[in-house]
C-alpha positions as a Python dict, from the first residue, in 0.01 Angstrom:
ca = {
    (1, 'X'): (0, 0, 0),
    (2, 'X'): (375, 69, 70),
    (3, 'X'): (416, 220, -202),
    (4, 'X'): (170, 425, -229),
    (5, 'X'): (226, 550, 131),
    (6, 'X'): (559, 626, 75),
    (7, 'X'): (549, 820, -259),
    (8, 'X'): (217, 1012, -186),
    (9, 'X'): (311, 1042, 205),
    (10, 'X'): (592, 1031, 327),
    (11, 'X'): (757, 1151, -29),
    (12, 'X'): (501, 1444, -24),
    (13, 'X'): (673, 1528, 338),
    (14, 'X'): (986, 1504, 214),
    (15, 'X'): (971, 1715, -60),
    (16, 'X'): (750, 1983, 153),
    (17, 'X'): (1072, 1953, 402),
    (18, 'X'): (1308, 1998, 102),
    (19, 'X'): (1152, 2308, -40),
    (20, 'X'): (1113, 2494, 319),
    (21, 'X'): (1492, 2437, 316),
    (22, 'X'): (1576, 2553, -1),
    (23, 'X'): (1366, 2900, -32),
    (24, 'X'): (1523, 2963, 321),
    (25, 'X'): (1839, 2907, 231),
    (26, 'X'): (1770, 3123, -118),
    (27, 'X'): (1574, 3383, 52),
    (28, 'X'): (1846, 3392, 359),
    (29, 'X'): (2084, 3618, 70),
    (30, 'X'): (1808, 3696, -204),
    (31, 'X'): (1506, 3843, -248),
    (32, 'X'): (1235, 3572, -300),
    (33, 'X'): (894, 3586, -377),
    (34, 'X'): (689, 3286, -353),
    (35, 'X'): (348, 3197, -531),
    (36, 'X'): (115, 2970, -414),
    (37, 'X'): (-246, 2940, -266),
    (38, 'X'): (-121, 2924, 82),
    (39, 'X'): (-127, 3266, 114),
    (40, 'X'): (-19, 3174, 534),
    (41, 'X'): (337, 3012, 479),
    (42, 'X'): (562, 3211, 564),
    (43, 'X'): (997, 3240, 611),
    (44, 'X'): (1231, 3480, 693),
    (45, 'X'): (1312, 3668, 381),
    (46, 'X'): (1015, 3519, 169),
    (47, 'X'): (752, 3709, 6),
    (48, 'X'): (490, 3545, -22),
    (49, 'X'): (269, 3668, -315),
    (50, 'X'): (-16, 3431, -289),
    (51, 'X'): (-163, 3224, -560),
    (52, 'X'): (-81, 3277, -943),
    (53, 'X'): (-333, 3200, -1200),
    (54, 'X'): (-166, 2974, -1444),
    (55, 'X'): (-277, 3078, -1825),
    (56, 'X'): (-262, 3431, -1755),
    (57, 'X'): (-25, 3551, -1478),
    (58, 'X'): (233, 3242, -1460),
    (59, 'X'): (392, 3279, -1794),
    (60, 'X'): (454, 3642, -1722),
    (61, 'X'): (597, 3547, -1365),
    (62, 'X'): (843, 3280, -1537),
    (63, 'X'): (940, 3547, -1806),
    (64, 'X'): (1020, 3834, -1622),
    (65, 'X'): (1135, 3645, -1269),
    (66, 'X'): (1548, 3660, -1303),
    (67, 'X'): (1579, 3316, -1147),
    (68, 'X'): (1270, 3071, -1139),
    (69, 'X'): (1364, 2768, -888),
    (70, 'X'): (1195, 2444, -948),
    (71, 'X'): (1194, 2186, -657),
    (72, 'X'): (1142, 1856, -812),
    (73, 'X'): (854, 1653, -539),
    (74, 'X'): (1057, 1361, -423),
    (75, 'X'): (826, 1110, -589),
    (76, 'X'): (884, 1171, -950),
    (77, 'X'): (1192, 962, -1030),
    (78, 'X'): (1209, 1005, -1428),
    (79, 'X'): (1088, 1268, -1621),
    (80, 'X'): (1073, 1629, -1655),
    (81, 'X'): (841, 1837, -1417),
    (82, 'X'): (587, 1996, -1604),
    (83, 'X'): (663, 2341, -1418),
    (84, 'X'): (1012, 2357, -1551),
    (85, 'X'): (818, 2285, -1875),
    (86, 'X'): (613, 2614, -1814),
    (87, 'X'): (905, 2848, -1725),
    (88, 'X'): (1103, 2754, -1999),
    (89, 'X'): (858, 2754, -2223),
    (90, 'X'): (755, 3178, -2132),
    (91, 'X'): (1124, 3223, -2195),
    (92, 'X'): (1213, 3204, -1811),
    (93, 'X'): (1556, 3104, -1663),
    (94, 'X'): (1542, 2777, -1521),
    (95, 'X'): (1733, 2653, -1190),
    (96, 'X'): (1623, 2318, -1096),
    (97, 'X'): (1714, 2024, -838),
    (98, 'X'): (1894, 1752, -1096),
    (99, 'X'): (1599, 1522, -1326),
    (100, 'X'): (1820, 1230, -1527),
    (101, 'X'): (1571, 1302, -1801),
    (102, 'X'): (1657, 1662, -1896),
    (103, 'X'): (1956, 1516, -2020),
    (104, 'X'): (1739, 1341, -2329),
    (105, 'X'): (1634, 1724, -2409),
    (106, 'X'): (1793, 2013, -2287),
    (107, 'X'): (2237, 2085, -2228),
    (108, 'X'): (2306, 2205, -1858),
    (109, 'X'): (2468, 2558, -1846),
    (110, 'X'): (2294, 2623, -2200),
    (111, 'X'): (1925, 2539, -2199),
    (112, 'X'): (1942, 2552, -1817),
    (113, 'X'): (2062, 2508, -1520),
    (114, 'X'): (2110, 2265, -1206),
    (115, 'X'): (2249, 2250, -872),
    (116, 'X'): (2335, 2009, -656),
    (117, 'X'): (2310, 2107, -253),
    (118, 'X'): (2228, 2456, -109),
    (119, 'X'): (2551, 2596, -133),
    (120, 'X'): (2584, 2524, -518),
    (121, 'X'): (2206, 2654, -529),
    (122, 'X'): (2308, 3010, -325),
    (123, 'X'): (2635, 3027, -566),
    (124, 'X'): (2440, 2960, -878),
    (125, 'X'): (2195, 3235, -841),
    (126, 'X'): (2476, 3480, -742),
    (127, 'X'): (2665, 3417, -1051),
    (128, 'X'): (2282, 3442, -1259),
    (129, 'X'): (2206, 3753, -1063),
    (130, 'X'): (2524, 3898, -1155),
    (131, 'X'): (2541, 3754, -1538),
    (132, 'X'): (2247, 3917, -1707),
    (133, 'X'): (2340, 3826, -2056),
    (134, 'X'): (2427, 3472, -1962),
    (135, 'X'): (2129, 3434, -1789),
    (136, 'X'): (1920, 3575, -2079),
    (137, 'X'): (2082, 3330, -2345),
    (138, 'X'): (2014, 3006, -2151),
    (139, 'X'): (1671, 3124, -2108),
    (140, 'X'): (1593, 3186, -2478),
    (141, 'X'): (1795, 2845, -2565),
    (142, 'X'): (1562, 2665, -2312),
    (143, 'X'): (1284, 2861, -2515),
    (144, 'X'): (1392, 2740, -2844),
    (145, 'X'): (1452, 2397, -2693),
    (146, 'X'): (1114, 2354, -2580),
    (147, 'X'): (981, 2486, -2957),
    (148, 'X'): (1234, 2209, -3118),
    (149, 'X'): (1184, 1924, -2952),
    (150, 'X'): (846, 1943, -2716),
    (151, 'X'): (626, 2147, -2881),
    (152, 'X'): (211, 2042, -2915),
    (153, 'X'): (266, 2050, -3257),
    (154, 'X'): (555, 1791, -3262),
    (155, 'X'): (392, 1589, -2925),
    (156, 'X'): (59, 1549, -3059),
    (157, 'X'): (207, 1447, -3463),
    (158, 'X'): (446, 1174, -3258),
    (159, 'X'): (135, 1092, -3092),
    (160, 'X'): (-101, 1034, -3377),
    (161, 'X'): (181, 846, -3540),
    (162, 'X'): (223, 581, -3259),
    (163, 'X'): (-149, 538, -3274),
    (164, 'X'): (-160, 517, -3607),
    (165, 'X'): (115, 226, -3558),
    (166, 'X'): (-55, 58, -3298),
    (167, 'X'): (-375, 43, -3478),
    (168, 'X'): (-170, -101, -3834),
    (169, 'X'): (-23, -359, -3574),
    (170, 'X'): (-331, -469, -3480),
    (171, 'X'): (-527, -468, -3792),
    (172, 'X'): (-310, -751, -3879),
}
């Protein structure tokens, strides 16, 4: 029950504390829009642009967004968040909170990109905003990445395969 209460609750909080404090602090010297079905929120300097369908507006939004921000909800302690997954897959810059596990996949500062506290967040997008070609290689390398190593193709052949162990294994 602890544990449970604290990822789902008090780790939801968190992160919904987190976020409000980072698109401030973004939006305080950037123009930021925001998409989400809570079309109320609102913060100084944030648009908020309402809810996004995801097959056939989000991949656009990721593409042609200069800087796509992913906050990382508290509770996930390993792995890589499916929505940095999305935006790097439509060929969209990435600037995340740190994940461990990007490290198995993807080179910071050449697939994408991390910060580590609101200043290096606010100093990071500055240098992007200002680096257009820089900023449009590590999004195509995070592109390529994605095709490499995590596409369905390749995920659903390693998957098959381990099945396909599994099922040898216990055969015998």
């Amino acid at each position: 029950l602890s544990y449970i209460y604290g990822n789902y609750v008090i780790g939801r909080k968190r992160t919904e504390l987190d976020r409000i404090r980072t698109l401030t602090s973004a939006a305080a010297a950037h123009p930021l829009r925001l998409y989400t079905p809570d079309r109320s929120w609102q913060a100084p300097g944030v648009r908020n642009m309402g809810p996004a369908d995801y097959v056939s507006e989000l991949p656009y939004i990721f593409h042609y967004s200069r800087v796509n921000l992913n906050i990382t909800l508290k509770s996930i302690k390993t792995g890589i968040p499916l929505r940095a997954i999305d935006i790097m897959s439509a060929g969209g810059f990435l600037l995340t909170n740190f994940q461990a596990d990007f490290l198995d996949y993807f080179v910071p500062d050449e697939d994408f990109v991390y910060y580590n506290d609101l200043q290096d967040l606010n100093e990071k997008i500055d240098y992007y905003l200002s680096h257009e070609q820089e900023r449009q290689r590590i999004a195509a390398n995070g592109r390529n990445k994605i095709r490499q190593c995590l596409g369905f193709d390749l995920l659903f052949s390693e998957m098959f395969r381990v099945m396909d162990a599994a099922e040898e294994c216990y055969v015998c």
